[in-house]
N, C-alpha and C positions, 0 to 999 in steps of 0.2 A: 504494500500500500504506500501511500507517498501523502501527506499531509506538509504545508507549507513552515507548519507551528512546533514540528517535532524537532526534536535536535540534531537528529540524522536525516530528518527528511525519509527516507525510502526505510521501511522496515515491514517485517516479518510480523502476521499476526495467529493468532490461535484461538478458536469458539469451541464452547464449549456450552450445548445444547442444555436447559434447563427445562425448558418447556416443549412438549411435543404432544399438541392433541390436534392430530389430522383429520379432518382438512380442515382442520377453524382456529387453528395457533401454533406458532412457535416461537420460540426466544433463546437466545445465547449472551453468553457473557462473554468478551471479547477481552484478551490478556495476549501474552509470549511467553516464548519458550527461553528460559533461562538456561544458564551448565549446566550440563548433569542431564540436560530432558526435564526439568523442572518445568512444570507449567503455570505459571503467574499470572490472576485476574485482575486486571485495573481498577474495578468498583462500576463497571457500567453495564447496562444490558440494552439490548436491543429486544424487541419483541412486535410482532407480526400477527394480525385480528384479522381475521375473515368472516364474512357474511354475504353469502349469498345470494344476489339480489335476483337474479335469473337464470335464465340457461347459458348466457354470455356474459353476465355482470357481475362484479362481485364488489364490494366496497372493502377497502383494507384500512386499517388502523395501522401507522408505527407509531412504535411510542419507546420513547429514550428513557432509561434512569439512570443520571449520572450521581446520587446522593454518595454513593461511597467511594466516588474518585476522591483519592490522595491529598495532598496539599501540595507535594511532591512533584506530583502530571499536572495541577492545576496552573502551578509556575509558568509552564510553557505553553499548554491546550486550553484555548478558553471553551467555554460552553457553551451552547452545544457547537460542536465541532463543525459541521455539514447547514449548511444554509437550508430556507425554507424548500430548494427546487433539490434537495436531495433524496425527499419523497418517489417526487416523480424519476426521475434518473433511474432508482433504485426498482420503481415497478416496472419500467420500460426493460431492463434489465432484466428479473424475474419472468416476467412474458413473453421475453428471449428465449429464454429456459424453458420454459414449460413447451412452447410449441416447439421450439427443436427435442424434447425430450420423448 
């Protein structure tokens, strides 16, 4: 991934699934891989709402919690990270996937 606000700029990320009730939810928490394979969570979650509006339609919820980011990450990542048009980038994205899948 590449964020402007990190200190390296290009790094390595790792989700780690909390939520999963298909087809109407998911969520991860988004960290890195430390030495060792250690796996490190930032304090933030994404998470993914569905609701079926039709046979073609569905309305999605994201929804960010960034309450247990660090003081640490906050130094350099302000909140939320991804502007309002990250929503959409991110379905267009996802509807990529699904119809090539």
């Amino acid at each position: 991934m590449y964020h402007p606000d990190h200190p390296l700029g290009e790094y390595q990320v790792a989700n780690q699934v909390h939520v999963l009730d298909a087809p109407r939810a998911i969520g991860w928490r988004t960290g890195e891989e430390k030495e060792g394979g250690h796996l490190e969570f930032g304090g933030w979650t994404w998470r993914y709402d569905l609701v079926p509006l039709g046979p073609s339609e569905t309305e999605v919820r994201l929804t960010y919690d960034w309450s247990a980011v660090p003081a640490s990450i906050r130094e350099y990542l302000r909140f939320p990270p991804f502007g309002a048009g990250h929503l959409a980038d991110s379905l267009r994205h996802l509807a990529a996937l699904a119809t090539a899948g």
